[in-house]
ZAKOLNU-599291 format. One record per residue: x, y, z negated of N, C-alpha, C in turn; residue in three letters. Coordinates in nm, 4 decimals. Example, Ala and Ser with C-alpha at 12.3 -4.5 7.8 and 13.67 -1.06 7.14 Angstrom:
<zases>
<n.x=1.3190 | n.y=-0.5690 | n.z=-0.7800 | ca.x=1.2300 | ca.y=-0.4500 | ca.z=-0.7800 | c.x=1.3200 | c.y=-0.3300 | c.z=-0.7800 | residu=ALA>
<n.x=1.2850 | n.y=-0.2250 | n.z=-0.7080 | ca.x=1.3670 | ca.y=-0.1060 | ca.z=-0.7140 | c.x=1.2900 | c.y=0.0030 | c.z=-0.7870 | residu=SER>
</zases>
This chain:
<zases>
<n.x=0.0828 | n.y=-0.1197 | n.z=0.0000 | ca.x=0.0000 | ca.y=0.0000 | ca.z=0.0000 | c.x=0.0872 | c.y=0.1260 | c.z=0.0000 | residu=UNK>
<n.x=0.1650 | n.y=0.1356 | n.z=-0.0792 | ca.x=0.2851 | ca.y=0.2012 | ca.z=-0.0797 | c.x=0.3464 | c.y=0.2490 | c.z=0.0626 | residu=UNK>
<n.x=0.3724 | n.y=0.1266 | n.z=0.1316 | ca.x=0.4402 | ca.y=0.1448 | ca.z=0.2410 | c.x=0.3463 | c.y=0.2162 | c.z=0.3677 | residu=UNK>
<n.x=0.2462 | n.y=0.1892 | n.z=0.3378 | ca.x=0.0960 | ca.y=0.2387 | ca.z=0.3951 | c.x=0.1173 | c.y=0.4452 | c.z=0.3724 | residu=UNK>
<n.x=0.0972 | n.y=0.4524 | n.z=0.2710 | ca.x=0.1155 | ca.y=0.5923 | ca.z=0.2484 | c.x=0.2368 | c.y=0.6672 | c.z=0.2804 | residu=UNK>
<n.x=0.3407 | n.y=0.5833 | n.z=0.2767 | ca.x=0.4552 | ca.y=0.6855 | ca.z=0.3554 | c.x=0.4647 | c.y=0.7136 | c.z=0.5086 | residu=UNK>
<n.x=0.4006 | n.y=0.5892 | n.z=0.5035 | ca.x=0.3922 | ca.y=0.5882 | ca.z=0.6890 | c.x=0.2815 | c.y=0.7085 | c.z=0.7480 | residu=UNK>
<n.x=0.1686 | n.y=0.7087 | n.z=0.6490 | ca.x=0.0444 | ca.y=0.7578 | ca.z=0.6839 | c.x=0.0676 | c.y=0.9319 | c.z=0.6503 | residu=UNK>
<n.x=0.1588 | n.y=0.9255 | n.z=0.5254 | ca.x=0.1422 | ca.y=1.0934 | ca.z=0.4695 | c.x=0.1871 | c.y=1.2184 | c.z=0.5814 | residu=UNK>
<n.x=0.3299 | n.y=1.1984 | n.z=0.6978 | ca.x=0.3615 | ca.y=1.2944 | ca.z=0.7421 | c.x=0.2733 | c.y=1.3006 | c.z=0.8424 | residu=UNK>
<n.x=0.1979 | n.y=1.2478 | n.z=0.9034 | ca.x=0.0840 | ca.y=1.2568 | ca.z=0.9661 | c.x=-0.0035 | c.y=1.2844 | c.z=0.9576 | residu=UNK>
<n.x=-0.1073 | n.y=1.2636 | n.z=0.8235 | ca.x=-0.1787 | ca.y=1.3842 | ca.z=0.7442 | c.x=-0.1407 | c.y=1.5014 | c.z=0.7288 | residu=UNK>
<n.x=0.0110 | n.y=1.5356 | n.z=0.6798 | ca.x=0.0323 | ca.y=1.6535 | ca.z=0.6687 | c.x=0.0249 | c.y=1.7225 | c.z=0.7564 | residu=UNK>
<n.x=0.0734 | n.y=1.6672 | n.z=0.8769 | ca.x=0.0918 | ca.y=1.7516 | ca.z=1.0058 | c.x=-0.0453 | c.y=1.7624 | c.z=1.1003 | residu=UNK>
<n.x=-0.1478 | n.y=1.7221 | n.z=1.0841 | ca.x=-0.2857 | ca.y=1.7020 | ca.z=1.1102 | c.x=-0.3216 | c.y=1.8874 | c.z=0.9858 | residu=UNK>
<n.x=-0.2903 | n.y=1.7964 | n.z=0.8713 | ca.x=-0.3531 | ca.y=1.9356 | ca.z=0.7743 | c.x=-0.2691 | c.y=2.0809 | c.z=0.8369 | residu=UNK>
<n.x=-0.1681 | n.y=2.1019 | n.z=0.8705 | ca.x=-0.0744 | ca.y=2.1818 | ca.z=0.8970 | c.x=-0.1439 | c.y=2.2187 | c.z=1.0047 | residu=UNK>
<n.x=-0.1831 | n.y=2.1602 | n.z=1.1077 | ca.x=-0.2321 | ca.y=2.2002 | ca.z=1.2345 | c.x=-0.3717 | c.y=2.2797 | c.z=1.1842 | residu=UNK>
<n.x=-0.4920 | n.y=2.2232 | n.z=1.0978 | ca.x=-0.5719 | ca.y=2.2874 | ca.z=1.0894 | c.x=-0.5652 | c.y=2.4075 | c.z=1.0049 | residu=UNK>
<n.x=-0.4844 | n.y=2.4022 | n.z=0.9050 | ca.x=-0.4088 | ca.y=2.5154 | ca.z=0.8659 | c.x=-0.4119 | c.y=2.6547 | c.z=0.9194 | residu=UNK>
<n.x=-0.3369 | n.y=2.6116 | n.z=1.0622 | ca.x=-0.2716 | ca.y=2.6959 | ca.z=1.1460 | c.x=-0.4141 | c.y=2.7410 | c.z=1.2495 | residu=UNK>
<n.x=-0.5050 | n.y=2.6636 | n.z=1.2626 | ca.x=-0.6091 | ca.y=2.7083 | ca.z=1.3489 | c.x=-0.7273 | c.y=2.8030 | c.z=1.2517 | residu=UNK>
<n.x=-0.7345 | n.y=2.7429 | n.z=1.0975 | ca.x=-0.8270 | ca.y=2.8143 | ca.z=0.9891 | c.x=-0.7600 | c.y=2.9907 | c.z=1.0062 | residu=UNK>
<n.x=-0.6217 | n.y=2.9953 | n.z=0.9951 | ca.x=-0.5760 | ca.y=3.1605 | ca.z=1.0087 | c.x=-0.6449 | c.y=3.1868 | c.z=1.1074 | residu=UNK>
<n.x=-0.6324 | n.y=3.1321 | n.z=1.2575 | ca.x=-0.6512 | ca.y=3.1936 | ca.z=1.3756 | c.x=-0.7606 | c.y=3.2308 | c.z=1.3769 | residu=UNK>
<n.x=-0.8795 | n.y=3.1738 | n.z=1.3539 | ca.x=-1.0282 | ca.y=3.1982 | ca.z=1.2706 | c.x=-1.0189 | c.y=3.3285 | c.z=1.1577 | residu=UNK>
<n.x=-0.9500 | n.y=3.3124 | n.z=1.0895 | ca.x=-0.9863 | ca.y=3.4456 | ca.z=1.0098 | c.x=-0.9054 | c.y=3.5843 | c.z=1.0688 | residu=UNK>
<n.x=-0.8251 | n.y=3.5919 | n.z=1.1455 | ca.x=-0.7949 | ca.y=3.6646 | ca.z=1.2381 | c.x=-0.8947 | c.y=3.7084 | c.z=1.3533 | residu=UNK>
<n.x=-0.9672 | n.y=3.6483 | n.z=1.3565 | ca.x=-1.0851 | ca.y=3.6105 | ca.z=1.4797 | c.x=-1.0012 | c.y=3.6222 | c.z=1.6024 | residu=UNK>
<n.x=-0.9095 | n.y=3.5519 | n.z=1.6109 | ca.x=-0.8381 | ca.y=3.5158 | ca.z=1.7540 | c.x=-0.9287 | c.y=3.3917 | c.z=1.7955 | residu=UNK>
<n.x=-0.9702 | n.y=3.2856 | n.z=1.7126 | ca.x=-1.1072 | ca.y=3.1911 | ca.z=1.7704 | c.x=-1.2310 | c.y=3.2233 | c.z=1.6688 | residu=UNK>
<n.x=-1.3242 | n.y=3.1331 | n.z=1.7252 | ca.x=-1.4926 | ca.y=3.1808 | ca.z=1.6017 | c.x=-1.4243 | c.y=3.1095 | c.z=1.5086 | residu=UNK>
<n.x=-1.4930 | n.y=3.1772 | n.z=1.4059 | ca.x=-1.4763 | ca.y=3.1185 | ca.z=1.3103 | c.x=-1.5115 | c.y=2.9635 | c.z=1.2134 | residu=UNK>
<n.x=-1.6456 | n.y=2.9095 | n.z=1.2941 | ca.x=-1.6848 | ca.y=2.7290 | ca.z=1.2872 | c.x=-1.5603 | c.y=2.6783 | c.z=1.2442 | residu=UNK>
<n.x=-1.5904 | n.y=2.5918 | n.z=1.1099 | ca.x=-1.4746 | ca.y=2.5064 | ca.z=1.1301 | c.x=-1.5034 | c.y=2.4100 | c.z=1.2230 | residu=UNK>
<n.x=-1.6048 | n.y=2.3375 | n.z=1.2543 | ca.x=-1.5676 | ca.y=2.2353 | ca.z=1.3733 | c.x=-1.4832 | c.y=2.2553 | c.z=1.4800 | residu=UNK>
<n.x=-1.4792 | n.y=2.4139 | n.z=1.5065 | ca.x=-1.3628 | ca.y=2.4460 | ca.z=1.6199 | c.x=-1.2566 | c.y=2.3940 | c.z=1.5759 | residu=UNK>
<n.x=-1.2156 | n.y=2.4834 | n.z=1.4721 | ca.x=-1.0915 | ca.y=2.4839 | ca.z=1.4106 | c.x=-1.0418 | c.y=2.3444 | c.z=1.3653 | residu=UNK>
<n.x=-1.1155 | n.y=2.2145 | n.z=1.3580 | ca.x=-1.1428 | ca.y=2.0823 | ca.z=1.3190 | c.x=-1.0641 | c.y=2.0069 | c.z=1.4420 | residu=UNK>
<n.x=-1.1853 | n.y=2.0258 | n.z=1.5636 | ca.x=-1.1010 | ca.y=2.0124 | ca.z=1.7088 | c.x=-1.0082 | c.y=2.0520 | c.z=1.7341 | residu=UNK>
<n.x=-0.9695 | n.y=2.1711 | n.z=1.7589 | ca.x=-0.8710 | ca.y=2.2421 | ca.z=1.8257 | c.x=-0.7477 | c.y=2.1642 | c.z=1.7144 | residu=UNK>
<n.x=-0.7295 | n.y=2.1181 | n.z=1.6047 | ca.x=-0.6020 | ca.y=2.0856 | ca.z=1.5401 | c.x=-0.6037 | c.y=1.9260 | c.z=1.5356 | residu=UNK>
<n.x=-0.7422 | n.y=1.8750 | n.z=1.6123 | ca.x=-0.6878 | ca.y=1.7795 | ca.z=1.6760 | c.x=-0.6246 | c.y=1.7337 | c.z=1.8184 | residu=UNK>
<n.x=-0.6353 | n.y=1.8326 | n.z=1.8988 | ca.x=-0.6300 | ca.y=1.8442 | ca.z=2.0080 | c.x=-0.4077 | c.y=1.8823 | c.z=1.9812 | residu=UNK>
<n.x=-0.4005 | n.y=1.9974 | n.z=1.8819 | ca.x=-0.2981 | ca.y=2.0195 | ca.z=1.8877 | c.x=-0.2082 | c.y=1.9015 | c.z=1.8323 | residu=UNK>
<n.x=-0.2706 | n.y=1.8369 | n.z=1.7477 | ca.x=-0.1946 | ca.y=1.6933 | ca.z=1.6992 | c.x=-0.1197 | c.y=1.6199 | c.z=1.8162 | residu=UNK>
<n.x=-0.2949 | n.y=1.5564 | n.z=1.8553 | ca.x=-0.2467 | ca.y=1.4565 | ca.z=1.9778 | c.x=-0.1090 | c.y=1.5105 | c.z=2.0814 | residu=UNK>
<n.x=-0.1478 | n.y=1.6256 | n.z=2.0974 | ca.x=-0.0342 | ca.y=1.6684 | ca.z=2.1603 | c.x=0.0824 | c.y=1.7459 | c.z=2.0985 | residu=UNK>
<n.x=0.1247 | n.y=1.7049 | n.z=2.0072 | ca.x=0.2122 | ca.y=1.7067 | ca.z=1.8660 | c.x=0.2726 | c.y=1.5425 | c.z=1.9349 | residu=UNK>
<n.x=0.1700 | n.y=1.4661 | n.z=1.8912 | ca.x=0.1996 | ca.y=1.3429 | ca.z=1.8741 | c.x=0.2122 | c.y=1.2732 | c.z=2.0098 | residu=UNK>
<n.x=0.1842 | n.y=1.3459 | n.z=2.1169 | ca.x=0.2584 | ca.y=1.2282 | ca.z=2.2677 | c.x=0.4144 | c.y=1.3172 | c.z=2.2903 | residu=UNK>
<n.x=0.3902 | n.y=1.4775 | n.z=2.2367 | ca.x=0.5595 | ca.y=1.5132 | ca.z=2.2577 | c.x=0.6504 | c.y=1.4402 | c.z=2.1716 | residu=UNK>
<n.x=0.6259 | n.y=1.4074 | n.z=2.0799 | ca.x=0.7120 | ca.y=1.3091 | ca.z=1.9749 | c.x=0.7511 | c.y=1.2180 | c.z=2.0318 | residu=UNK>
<n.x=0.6692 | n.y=1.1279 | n.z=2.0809 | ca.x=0.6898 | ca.y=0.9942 | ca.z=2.1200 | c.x=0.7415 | c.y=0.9535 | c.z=2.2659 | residu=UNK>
<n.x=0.6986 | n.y=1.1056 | n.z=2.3161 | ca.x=0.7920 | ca.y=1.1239 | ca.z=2.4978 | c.x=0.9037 | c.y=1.1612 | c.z=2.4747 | residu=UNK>
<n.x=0.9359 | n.y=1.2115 | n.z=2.3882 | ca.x=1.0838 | ca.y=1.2840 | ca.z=2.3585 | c.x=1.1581 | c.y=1.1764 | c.z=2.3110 | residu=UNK>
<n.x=1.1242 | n.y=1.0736 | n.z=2.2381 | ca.x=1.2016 | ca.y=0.9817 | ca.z=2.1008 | c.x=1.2186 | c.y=0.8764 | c.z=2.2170 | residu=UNK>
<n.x=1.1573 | n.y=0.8175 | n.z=2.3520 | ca.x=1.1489 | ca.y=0.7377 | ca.z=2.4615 | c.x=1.2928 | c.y=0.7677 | c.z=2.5150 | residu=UNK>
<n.x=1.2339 | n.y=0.9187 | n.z=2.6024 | ca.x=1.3232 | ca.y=1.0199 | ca.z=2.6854 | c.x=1.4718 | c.y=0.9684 | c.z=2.6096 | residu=UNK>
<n.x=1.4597 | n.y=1.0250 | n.z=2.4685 | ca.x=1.5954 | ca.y=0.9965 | ca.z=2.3982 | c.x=1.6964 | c.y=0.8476 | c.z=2.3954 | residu=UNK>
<n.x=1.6097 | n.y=0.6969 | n.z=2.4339 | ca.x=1.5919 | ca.y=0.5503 | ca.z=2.4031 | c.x=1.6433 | c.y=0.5573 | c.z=2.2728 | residu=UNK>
<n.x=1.5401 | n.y=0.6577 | n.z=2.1547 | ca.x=1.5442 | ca.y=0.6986 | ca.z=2.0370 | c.x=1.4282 | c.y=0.6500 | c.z=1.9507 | residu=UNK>
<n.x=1.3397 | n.y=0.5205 | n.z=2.0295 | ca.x=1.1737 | ca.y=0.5035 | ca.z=2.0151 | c.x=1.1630 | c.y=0.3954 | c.z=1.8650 | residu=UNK>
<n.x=1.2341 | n.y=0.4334 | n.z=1.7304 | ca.x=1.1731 | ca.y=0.3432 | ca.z=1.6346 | c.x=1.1647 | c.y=0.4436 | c.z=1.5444 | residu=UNK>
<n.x=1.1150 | n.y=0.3517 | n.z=1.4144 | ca.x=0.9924 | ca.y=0.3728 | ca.z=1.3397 | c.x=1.0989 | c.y=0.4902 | c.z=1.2979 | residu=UNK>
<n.x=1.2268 | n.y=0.4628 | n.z=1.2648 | ca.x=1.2754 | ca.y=0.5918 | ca.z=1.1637 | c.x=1.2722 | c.y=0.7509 | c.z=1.2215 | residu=UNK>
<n.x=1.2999 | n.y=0.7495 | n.z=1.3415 | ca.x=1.3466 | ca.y=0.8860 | ca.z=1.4128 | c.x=1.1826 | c.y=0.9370 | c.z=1.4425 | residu=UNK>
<n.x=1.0532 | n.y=0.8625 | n.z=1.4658 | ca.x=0.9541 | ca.y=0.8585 | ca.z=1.4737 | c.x=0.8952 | c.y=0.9619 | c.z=1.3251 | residu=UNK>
<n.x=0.9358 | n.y=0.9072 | n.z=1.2252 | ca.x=0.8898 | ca.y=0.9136 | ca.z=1.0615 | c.x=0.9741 | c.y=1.0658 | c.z=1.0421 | residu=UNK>
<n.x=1.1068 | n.y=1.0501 | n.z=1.0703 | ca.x=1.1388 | ca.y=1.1867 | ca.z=1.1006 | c.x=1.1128 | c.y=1.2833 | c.z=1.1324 | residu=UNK>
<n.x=1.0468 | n.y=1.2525 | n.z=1.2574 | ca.x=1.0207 | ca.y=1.3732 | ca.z=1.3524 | c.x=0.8703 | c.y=1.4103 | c.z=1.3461 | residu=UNK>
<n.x=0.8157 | n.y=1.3348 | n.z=1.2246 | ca.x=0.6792 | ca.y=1.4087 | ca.z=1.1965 | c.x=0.6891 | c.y=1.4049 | c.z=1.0817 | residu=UNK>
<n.x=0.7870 | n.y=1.4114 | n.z=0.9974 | ca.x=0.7815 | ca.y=1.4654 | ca.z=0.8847 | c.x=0.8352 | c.y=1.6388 | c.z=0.9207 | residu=UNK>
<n.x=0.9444 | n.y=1.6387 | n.z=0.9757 | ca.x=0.9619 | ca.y=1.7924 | ca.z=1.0717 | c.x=0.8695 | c.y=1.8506 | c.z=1.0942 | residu=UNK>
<n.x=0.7700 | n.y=1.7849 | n.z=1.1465 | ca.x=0.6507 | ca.y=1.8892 | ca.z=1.2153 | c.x=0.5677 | c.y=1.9014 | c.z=1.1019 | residu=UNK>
<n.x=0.5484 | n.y=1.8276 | n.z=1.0049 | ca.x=0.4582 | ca.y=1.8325 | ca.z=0.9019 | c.x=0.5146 | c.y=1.9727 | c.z=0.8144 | residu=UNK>
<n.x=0.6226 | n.y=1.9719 | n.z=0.7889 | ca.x=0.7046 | ca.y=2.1136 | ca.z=0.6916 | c.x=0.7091 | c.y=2.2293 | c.z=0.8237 | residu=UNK>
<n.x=0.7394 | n.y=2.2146 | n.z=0.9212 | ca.x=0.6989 | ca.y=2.3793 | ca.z=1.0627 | c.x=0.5270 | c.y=2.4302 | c.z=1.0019 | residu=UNK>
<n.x=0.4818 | n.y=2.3372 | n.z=1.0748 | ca.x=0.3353 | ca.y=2.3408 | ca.z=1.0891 | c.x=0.2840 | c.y=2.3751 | c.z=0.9304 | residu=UNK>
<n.x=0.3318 | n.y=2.3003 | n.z=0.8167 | ca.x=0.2782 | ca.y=2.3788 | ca.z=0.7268 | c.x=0.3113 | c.y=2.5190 | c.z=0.6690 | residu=UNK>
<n.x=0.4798 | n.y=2.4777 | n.z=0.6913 | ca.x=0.4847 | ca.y=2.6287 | ca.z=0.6472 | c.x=0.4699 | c.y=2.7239 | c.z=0.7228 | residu=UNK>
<n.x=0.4251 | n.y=2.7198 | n.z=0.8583 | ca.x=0.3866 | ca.y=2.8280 | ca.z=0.9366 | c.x=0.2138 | c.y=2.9055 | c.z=0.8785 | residu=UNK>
<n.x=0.1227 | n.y=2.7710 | n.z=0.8512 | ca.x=-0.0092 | ca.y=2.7659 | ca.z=0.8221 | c.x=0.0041 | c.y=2.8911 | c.z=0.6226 | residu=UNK>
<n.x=0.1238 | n.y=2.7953 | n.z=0.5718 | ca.x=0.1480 | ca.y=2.9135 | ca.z=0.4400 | c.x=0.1886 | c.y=3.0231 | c.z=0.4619 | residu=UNK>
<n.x=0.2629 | n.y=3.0857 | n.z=0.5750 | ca.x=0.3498 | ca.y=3.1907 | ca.z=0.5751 | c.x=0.2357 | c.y=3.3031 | c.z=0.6512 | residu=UNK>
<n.x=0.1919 | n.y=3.2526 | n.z=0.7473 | ca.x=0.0543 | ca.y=3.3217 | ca.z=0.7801 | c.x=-0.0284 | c.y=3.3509 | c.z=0.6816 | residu=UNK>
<n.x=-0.0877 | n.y=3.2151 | n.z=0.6108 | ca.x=-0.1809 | ca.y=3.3022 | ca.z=0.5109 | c.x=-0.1331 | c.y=3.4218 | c.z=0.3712 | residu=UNK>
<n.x=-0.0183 | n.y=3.3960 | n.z=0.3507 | ca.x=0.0554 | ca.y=3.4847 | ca.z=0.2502 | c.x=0.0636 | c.y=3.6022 | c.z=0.2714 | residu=UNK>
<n.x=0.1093 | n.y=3.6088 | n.z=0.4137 | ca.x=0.1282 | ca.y=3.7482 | ca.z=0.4998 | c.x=-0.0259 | c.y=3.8369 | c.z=0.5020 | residu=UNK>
<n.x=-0.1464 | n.y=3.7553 | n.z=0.5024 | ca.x=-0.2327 | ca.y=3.7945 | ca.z=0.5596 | c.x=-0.2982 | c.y=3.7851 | c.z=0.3772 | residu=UNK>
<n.x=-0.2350 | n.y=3.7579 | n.z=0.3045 | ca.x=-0.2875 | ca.y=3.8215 | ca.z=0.2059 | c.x=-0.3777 | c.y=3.7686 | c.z=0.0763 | residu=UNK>
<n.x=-0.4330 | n.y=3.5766 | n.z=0.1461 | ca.x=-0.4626 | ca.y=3.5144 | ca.z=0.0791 | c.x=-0.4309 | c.y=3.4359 | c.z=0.0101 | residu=UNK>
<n.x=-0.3120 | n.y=3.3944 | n.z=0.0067 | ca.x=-0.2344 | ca.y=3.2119 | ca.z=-0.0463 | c.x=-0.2003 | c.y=3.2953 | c.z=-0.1664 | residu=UNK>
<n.x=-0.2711 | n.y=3.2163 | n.z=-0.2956 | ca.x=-0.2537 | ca.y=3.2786 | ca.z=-0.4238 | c.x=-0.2686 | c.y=3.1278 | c.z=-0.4985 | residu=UNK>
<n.x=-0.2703 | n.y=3.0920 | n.z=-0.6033 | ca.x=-0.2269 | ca.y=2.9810 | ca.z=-0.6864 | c.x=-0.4003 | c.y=2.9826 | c.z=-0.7020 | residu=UNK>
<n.x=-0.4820 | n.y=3.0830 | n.z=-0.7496 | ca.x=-0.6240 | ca.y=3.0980 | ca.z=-0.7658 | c.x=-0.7080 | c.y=3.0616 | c.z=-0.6209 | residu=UNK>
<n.x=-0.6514 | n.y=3.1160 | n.z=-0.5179 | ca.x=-0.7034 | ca.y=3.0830 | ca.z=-0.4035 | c.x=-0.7306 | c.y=2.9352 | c.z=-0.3764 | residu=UNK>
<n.x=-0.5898 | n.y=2.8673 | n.z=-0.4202 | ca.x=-0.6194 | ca.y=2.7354 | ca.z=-0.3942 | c.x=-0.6505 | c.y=2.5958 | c.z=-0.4356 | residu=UNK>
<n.x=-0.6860 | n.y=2.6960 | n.z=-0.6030 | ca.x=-0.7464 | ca.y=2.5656 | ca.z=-0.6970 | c.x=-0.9070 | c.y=2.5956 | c.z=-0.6142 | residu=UNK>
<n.x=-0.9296 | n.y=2.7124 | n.z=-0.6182 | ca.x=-1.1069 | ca.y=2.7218 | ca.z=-0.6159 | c.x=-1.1289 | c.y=2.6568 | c.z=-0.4672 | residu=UNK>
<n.x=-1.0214 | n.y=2.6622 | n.z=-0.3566 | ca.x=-1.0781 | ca.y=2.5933 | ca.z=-0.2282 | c.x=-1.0508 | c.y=2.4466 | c.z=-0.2488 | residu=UNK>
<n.x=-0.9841 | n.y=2.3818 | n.z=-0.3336 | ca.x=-0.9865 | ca.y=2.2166 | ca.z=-0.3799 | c.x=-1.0550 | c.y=2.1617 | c.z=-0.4337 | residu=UNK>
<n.x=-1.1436 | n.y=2.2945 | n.z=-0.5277 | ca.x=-1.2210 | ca.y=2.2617 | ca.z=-0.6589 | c.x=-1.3791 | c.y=2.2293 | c.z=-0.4889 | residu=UNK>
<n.x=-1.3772 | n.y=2.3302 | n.z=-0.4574 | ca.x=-1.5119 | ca.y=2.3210 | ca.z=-0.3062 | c.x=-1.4761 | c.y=2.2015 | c.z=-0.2535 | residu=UNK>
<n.x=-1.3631 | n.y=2.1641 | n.z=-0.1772 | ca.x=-1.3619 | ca.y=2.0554 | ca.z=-0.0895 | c.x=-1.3842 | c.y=1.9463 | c.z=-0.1773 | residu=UNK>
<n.x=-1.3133 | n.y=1.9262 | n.z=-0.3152 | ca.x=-1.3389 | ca.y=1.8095 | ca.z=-0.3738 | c.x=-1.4712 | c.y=1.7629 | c.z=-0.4310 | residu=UNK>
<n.x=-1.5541 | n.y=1.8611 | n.z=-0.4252 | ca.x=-1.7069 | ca.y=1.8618 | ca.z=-0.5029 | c.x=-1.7931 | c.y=1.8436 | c.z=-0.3351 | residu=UNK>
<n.x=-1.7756 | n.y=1.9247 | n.z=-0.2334 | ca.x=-1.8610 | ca.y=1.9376 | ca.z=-0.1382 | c.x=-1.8420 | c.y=1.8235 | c.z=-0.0242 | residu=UNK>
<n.x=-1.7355 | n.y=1.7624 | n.z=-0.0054 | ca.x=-1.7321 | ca.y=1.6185 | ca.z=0.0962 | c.x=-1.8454 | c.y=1.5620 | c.z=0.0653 | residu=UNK>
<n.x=-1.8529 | n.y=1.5281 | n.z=-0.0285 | ca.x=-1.9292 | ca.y=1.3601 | ca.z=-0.0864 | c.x=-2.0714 | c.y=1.4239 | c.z=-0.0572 | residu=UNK>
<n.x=-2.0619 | n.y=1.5385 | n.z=-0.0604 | ca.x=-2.2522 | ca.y=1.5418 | ca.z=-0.0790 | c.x=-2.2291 | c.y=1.5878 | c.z=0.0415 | residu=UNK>
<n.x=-2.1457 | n.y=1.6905 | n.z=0.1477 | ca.x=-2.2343 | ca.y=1.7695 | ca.z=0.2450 | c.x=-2.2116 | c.y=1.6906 | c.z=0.3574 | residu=UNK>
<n.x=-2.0759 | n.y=1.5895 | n.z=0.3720 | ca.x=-2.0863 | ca.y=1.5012 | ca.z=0.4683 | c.x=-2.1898 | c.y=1.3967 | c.z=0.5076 | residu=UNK>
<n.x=-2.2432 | n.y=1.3311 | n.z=0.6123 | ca.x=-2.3112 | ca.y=1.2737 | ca.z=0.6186 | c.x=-2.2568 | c.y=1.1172 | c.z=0.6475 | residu=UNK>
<n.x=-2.3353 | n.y=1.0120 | n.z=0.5559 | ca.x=-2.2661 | ca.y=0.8886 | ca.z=0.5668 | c.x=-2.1973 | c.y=0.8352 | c.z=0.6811 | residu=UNK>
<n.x=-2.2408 | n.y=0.8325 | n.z=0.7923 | ca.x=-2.1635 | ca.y=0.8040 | ca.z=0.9017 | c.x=-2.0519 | c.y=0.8871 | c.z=0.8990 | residu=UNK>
<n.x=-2.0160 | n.y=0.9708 | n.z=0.8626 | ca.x=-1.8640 | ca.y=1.0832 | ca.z=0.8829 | c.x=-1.7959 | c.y=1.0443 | c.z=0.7571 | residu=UNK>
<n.x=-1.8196 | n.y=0.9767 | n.z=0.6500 | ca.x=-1.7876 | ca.y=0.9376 | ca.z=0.5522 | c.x=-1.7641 | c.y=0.7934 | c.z=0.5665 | residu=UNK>
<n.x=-1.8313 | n.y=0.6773 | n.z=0.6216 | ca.x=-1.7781 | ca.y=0.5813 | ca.z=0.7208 | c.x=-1.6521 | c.y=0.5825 | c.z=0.8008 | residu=UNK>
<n.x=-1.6419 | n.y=0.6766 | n.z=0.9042 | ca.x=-1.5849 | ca.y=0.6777 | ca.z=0.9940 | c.x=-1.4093 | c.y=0.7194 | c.z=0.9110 | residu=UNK>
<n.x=-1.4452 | n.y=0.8065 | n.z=0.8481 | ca.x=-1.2855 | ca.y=0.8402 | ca.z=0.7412 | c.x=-1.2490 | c.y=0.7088 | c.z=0.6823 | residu=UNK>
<n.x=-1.3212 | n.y=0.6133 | n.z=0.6545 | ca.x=-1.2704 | ca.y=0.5333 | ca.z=0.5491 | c.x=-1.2397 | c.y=0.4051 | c.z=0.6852 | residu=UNK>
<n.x=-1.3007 | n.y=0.3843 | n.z=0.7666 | ca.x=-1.2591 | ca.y=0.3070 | ca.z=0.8709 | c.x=-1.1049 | c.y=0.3748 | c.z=0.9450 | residu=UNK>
<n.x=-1.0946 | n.y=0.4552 | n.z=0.9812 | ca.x=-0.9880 | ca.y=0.5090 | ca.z=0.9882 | c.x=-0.8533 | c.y=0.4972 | c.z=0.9306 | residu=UNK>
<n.x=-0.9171 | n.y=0.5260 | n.z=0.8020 | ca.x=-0.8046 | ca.y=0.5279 | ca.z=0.7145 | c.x=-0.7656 | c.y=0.3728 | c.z=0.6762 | residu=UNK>
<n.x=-0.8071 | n.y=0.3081 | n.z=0.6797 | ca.x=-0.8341 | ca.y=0.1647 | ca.z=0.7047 | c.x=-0.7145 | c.y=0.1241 | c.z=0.7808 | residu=UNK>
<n.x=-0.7660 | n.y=0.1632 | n.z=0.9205 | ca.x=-0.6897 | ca.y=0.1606 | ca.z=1.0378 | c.x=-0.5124 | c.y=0.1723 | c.z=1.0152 | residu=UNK>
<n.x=-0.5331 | n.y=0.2512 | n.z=0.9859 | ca.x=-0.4572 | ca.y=0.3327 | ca.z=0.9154 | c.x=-0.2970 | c.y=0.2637 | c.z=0.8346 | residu=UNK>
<n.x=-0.4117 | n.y=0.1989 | n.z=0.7485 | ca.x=-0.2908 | ca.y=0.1377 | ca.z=0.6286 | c.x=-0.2763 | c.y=0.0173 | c.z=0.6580 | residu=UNK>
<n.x=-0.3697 | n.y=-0.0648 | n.z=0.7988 | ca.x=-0.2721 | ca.y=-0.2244 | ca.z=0.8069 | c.x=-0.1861 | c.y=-0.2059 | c.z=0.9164 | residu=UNK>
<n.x=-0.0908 | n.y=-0.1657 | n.z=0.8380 | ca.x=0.0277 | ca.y=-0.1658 | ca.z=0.9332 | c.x=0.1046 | c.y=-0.2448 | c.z=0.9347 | residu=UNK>
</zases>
């Protein structure tokens, strides 16, 4: 399980990092503000996060698990700290800011998601950890 979560974490991060980075662009109103945009669009930037990784690590005959684990743990610390350095700049990333948006997400999943989207995470994540 262990080995499950290391494999799985820089990839979350860099998934969270991406939406991160699309939530600023939203409060900037460079896109609407919906998170479903902002949901998409940082999956969209993943996937293509994640075929430059794996074209590059090929390109390189650089294609195993370590340089792989590497190179999205890299993108996981860019991508986030780009997503922190934006919001700091812009005035929100405060220690208060981000208990009360953990204290929301951790109370509001379970009830505002709907079972099938709450399915589909845990199948995933599933997916996920038999590695």
């Amino acid at each position: 399980m262990f080995t499950c979560l290391m494999s799985a974490a820089p990839l979350l991060l860099a998934w969270l990092g991406c939406f991160g980075l699309c939530r600023e662009l939203a409060a900037r109103k460079k896109i609407p503000a919906d998170w479903r945009i902002s949901w998409m669009l940082a999956c969209v930037a993943w996937g293509t996060i994640l075929t430059f990784i794996i074209e590059f690590a090929s390109a390189l005959r650089a294609l195993d698990g370590t340089a792989v684990w590497v190179a999205w743990v890299g993108a996981a610390i860019v991508l986030n700290g780009a997503a922190i350095g934006l919001a700091r700049r812009r005035g929100v990333w405060s220690k208060g800011a981000f208990v009360s948006a953990s204290k929301r997400i951790s109370l509001g999943w379970k009830q505002n998601w709907p079972l099938d989207a709450r399915l589909m995470l845990f199948l995933t994540a599933s997916l996920v950890c038999l590695d």
